[in-house]
Every structure is written in C-alpha cells, then in structure tokens.
Backbone as a ProteinNet text record, in pm:
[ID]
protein_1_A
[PRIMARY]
XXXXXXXXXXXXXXXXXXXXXXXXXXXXXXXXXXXXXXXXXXXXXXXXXXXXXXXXXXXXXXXXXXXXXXXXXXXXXXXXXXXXXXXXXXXXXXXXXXXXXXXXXXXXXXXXXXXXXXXXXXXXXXXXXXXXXXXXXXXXXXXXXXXXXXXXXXXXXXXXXXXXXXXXXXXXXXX
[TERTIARY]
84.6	0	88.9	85.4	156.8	98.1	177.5	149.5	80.1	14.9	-70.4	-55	-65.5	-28.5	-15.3	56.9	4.4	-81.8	-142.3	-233.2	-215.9	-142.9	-93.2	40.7	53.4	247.2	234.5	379.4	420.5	379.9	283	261.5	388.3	418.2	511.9	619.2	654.8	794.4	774.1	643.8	603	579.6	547.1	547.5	657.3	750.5	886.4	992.6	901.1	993.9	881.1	752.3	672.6	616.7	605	579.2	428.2	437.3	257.9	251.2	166.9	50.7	-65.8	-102	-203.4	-242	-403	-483.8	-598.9	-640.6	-769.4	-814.9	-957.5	-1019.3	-1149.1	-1193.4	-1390.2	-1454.8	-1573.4	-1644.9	-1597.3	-1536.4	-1498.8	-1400	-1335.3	-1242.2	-1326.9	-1436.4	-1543	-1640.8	-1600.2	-1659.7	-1804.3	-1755.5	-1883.4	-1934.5	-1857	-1945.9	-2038.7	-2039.5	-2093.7	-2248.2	-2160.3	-2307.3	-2412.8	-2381.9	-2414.5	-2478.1	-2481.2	-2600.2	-2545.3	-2395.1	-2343.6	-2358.7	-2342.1	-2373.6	-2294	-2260.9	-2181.5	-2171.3	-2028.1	-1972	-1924.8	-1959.2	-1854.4	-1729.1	-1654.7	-1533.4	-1407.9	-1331.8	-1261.2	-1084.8	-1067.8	-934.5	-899.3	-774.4	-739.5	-542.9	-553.5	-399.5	-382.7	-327.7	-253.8	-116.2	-108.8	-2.7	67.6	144.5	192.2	259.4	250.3	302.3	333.8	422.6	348.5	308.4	234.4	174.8	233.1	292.6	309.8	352.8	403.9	479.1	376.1	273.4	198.2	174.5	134.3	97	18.9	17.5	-130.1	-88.2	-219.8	-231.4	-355.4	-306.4	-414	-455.5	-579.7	-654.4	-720.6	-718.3	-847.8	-869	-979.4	-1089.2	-1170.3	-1121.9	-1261.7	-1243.2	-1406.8	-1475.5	-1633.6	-1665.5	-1844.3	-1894.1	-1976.5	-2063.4	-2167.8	-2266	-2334.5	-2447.7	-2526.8	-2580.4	-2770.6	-2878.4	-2996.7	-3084.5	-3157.8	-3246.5	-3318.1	-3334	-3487.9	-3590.5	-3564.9	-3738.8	-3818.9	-3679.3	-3710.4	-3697.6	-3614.6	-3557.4	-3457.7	-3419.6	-3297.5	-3218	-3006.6	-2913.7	-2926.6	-2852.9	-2799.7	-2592	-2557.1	-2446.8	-2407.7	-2345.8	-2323.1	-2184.3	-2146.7	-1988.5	-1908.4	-1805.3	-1695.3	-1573.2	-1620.2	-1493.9	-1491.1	-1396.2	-1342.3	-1225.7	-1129.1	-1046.3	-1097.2	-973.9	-988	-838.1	-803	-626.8	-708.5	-624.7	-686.4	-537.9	-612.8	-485.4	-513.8	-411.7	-397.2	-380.8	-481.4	-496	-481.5	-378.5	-431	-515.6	-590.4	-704.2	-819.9	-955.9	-1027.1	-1040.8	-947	-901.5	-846.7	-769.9	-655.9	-696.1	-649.2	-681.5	-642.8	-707.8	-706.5	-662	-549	-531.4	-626.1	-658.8	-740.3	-707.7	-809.1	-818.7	-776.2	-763.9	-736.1	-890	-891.8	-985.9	-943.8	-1001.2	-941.6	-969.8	-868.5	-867.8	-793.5	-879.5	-809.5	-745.3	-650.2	-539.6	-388.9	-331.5	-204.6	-116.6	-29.7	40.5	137.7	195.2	278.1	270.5	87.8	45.1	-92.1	-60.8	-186	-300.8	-432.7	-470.3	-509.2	-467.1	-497	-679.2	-701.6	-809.3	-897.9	-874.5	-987.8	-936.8	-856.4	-849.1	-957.6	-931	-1034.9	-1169	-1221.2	-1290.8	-1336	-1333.4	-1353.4	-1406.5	-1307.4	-1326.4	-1437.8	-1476.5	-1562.8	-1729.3	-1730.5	-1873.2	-1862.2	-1809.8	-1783.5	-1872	-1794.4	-1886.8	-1988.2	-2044.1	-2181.8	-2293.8	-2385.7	-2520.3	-2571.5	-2664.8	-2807.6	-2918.4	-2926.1	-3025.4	-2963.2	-2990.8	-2922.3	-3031.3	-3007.8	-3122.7	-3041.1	-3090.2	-3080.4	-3079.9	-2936.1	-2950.7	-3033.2	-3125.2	-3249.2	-3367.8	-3505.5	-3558.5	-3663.3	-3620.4	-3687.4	-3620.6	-3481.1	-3473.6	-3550.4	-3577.4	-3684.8	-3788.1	-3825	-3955.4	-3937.1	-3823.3	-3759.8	-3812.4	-3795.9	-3812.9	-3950.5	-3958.9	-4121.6	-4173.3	-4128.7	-4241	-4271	-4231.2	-4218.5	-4353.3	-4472.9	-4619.5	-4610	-4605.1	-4577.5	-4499.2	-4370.9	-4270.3	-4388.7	-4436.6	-4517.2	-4630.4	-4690.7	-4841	-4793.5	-4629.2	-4611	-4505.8	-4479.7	-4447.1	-4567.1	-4639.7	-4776.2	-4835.9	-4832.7	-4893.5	-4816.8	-4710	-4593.5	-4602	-4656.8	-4649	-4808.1	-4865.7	-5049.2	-4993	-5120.3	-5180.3	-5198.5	-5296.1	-5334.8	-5216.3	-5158.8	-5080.3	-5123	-5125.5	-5146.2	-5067.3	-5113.4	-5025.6	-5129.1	-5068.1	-5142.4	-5141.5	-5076	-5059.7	-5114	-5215.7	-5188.6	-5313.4	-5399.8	-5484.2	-5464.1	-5328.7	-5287.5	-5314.4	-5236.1	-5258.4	-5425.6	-5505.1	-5629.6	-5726.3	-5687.6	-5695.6	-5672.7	-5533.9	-5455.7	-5514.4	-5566.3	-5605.3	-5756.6	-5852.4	-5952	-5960	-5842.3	-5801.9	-5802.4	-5709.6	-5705.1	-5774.5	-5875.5	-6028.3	-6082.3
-117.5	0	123.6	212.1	315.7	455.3	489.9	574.2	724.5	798.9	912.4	1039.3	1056	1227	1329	1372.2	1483.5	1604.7	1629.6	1720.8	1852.4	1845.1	1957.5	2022.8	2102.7	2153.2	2349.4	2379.1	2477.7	2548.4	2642.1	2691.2	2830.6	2880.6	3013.2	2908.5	2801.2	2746.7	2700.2	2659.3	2647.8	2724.7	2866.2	2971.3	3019.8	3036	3033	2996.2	2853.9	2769.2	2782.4	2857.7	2869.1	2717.6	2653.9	2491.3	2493.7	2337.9	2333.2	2200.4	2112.2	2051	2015.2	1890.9	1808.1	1750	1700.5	1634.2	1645	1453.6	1391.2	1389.7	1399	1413.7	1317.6	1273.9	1164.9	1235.3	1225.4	1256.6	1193.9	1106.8	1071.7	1179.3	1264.9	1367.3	1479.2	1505.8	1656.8	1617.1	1655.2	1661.7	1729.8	1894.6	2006.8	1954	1941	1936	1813	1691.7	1573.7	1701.4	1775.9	1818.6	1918.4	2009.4	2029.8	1961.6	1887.9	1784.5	1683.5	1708.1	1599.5	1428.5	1379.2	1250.3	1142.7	994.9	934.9	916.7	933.6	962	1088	1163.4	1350.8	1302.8	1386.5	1409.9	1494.7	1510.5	1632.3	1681.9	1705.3	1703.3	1850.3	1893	2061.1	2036.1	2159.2	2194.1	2334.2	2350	2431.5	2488.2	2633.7	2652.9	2771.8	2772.2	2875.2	2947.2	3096.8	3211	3319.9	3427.9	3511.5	3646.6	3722.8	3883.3	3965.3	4038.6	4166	4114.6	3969	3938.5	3856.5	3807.3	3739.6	3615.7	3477.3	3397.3	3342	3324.4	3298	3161.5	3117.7	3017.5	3022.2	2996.2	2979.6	2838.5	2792.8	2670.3	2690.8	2533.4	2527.5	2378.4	2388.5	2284.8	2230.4	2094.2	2025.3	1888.9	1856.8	1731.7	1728.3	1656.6	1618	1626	1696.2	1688.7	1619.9	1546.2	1425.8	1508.1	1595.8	1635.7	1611.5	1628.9	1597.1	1732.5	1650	1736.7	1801	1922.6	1966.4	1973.7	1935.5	1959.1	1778.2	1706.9	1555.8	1455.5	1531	1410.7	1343.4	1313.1	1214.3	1278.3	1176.7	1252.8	1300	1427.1	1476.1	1482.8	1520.3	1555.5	1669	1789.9	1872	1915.3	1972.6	1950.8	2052.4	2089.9	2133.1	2235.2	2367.3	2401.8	2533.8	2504.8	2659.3	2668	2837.8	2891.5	2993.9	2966.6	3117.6	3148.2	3264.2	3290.4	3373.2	3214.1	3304.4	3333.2	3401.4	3503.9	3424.8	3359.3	3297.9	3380.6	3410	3486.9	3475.1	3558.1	3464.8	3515.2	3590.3	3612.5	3726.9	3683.7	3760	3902.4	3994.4	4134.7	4182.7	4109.9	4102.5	4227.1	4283	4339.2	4247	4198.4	4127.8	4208.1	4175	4248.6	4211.3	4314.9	4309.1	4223.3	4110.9	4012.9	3901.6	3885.4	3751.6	3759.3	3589.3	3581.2	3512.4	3554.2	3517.4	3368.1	3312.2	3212.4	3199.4	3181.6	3212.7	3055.4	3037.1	2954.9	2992	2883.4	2924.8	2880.6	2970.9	2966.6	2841.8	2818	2732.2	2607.7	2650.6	2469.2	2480	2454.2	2456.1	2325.5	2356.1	2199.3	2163.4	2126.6	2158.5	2067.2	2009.4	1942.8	2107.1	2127.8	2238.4	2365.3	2363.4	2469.6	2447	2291.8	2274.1	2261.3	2183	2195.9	2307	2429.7	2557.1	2628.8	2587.8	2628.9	2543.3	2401.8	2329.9	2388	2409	2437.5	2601.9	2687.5	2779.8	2742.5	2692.7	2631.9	2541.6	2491.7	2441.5	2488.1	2521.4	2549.1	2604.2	2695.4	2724.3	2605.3	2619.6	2521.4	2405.1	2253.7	2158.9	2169.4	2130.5	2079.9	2026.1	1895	1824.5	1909.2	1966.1	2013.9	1995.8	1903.7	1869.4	1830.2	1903.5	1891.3	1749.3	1693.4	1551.9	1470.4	1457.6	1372.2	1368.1	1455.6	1455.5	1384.1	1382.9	1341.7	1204	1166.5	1022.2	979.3	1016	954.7	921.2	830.2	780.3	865.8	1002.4	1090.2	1177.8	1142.9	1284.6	1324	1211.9	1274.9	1414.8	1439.4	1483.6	1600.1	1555.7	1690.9	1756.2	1686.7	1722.7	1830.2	1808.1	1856.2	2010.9	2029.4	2116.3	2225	2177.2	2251.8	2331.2	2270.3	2294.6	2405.3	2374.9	2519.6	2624.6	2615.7	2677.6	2829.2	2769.5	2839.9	2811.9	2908.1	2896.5	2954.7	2902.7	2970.6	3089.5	3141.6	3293.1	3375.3	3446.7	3534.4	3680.5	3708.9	3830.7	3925.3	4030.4	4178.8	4252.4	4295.2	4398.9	4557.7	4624.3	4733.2	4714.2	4633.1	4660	4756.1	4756.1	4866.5	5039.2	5044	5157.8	5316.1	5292.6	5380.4	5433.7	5349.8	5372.8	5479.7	5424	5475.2	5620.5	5629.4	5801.7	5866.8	5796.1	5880.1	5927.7	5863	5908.4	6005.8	5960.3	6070.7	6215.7	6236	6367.3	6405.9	6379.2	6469.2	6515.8
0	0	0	-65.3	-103.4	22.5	18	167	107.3	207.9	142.4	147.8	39.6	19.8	113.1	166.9	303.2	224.3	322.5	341.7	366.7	480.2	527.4	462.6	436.3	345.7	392.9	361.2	420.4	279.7	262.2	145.1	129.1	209.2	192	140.3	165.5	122	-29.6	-51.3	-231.5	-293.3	-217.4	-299.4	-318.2	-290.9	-284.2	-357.8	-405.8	-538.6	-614.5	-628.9	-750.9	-752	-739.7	-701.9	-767.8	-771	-848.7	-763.2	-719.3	-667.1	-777.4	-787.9	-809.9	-726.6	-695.2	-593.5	-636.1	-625.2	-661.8	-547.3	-461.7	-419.8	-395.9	-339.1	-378.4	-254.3	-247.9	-162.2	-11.8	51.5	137.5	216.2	142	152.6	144.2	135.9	130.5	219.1	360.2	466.3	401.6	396.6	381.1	277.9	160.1	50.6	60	113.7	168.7	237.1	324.3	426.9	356.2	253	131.9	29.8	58.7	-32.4	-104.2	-138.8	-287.3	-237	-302.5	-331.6	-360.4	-362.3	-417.4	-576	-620.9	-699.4	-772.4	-652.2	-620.6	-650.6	-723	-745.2	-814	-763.1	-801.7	-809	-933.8	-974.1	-945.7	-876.5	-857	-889.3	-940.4	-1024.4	-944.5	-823.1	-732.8	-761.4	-768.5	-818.6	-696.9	-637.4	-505.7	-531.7	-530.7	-555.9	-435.6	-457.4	-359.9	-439.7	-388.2	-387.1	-309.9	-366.1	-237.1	-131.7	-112.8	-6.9	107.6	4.8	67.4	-4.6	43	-24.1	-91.4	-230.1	-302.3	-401.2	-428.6	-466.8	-614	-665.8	-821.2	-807	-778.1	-742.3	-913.9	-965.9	-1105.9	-1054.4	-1096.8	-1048.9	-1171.5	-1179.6	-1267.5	-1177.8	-1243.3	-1172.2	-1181.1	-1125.3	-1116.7	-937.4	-956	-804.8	-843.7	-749.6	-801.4	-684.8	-762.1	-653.2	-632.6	-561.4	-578.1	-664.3	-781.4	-888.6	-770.7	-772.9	-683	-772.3	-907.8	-1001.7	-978.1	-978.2	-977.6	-841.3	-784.6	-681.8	-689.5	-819.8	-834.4	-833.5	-851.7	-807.7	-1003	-995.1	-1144.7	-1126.5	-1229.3	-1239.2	-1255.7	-1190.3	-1202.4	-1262.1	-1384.3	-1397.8	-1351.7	-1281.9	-1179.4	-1296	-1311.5	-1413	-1355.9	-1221.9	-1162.8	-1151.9	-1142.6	-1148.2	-1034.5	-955.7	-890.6	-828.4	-778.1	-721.1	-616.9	-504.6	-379	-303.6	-172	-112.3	75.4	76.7	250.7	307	423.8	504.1	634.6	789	909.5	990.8	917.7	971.2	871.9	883.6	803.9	813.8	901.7	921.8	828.1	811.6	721.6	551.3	452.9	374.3	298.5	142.3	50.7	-75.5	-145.7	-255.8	-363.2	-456.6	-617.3	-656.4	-713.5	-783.5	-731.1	-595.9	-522	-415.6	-394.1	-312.8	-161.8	-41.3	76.1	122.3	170.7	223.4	352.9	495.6	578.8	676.5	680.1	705.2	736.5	829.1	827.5	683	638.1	510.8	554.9	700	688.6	706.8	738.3	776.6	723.5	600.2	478.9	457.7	506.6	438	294.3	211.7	49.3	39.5	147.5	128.1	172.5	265	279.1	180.6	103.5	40.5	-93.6	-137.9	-206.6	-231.3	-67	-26.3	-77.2	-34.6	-50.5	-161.3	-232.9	-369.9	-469.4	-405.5	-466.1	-385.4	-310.4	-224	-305.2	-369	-430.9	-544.9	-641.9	-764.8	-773.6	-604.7	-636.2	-632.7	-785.4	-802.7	-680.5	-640	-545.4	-561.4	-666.8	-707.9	-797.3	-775.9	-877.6	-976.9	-1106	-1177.1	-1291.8	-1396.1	-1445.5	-1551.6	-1652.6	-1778.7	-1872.1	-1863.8	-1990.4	-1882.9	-1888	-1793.2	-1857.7	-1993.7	-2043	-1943	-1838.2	-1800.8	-1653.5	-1639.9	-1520.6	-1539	-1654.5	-1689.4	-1668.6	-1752.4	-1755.2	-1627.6	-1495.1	-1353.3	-1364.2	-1210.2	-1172.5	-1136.4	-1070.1	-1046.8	-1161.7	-1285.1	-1433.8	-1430.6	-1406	-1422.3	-1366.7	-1232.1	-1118.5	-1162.9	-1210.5	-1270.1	-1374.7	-1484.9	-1634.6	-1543.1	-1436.8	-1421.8	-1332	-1232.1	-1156	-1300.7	-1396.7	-1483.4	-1579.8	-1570.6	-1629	-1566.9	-1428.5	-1307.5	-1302.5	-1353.8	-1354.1	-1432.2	-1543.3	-1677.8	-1716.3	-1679.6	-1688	-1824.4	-1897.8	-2044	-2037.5	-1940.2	-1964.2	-1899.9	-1973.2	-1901.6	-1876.3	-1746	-1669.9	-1708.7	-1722	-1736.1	-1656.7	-1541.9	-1474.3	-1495.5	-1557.1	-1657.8	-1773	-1788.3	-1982.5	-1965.4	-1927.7	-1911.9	-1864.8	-1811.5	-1719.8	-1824	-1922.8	-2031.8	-2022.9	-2049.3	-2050.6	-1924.3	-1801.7	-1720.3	-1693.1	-1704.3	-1729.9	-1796.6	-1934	-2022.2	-1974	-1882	-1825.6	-1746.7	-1661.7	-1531.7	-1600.2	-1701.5	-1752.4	-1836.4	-1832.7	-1871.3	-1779.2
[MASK]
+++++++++++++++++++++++++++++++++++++++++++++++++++++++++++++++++++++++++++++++++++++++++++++++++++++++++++++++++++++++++++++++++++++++++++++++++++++++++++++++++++++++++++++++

C-alpha cells in the first residue's frame, strides 16, 4: 500500500519555489461538501499553483470534476460539472486586507490543508439550485407525471399583465 499524500504543506515554502501541486479528491475527503447535499460519486481534480503577492501567499486553485448532486425539479441525483479557477490570497485572519483580484482564504500559510483549500473552492462552484440540464430527463423519472403537471402550473396559459390597461386609465383621469 503506497502511503498518502500529506495534506498539510508549508505553502510560503512552495510559494517560494513557484511549485505546483495536483490532488484527486472523492467525496470521502469533502466533509462540507458531503453536508451540502453531494452525493456518491462527487469528485474532483485541482492543479494548485503557489506564488506570492506583495509578499503574501497565493495560490491559483483550477478545479474540474463532477458533483453528483440531488435534482430539486425531480428528486434524483444529477451531475453537475466542476470548471473553476480562482487565485486566492492565505490569510491569518479575516481582518486582514485582501489584494485586487485575489480571493481570501483564511489559514495558516505554513500549515496549509490543500483538502480544505479545495474543499472551498468546490462548495464555491456548487449550483443554489441543482437541476438536471435537460428537464426531459426529469420526466424520464417515476415521479415525471408529477414533474409534467407542476411545470404545467408553472407556466399557466393565460398570461397576466397587470398594466396593460394603465394607459387607458390616465387617459380618463385627464379629462
């Protein structure tokens, strides 16, 4: 058995040598994102790269992967696909001032967890709402009747305009 990646690393010392980092990830390793709703077969590839700013330490995190998260139109799990970039700025504390165009991440620089950095950055790019890119596969499910009849209520036939008369009105008033 091959022994496991640490977790923890001195990020000021990789920023230092400009250093890059790779790390695969499964839902077993995403505490939050687990408590967040995702699902089995979450997962997630990040390409970490350590720099510094102004004498501070930053990190360019990109992110792809799949969150496996629950439809709210259907119920079932959908797939959500994972394509973020962001350059964040380690912070040791949220007082702290953040330079332009970095985003804060507050941790110690010399005892970094790259799982919660990702962490982070993945609960970042997950949806408000999940929903199934084609809402036919909703239908696909056992409840689609159910989906077909609350899409239906959704979008009544008659559509309301409560102004369309207003003009008319005015034009009474000023006589």
């Amino acid at each position: 058995m091959s022994p496991a990646l640490a977790d923890l690393v001195n990020a000021k010392e990789l920023a230092g040598r400009t250093a890059s980092i790779e790390r695969s990830l499964d839902l077993r390793q995403l505490p939050r994102v687990v408590e967040a709703g995702a699902l089995k077969g979450t997962q997630v590839h990040a390409r970490l790269r350590f720099a510094f700013f102004e004498g501070r330490t930053t990190v360019e995190v990109q992110l792809e992967g799949v969150a496996v998260l629950m439809c709210q139109r259907c119920l079932k799990s959908c797939e959500t696909r994972l394509e973020e970039a962001e350059q964040v700025m380690v912070m040791a504390n949220d007082t702290d001032e953040v330079a332009g165009g970095y985003e804060p991440f507050i941790g110690d620089a010399e005892n970094l967890s790259l799982s919660a950095l990702i962490e982070e950055q993945v609960l970042l790019g997950l949806p408000l709402v999940p929903l199934h890119d084609d809402p036919a596969q909703c239908r696909k499910s056992a409840s689609g009747k159910l989906v077909a009849k609350v899409e239906a209520e959704a979008h009544p036939e008659d559509t309301q305009k409560p102004f369309a008369n207003l003009r008319d009105l005015l034009d009474r008033n000023e006589h």
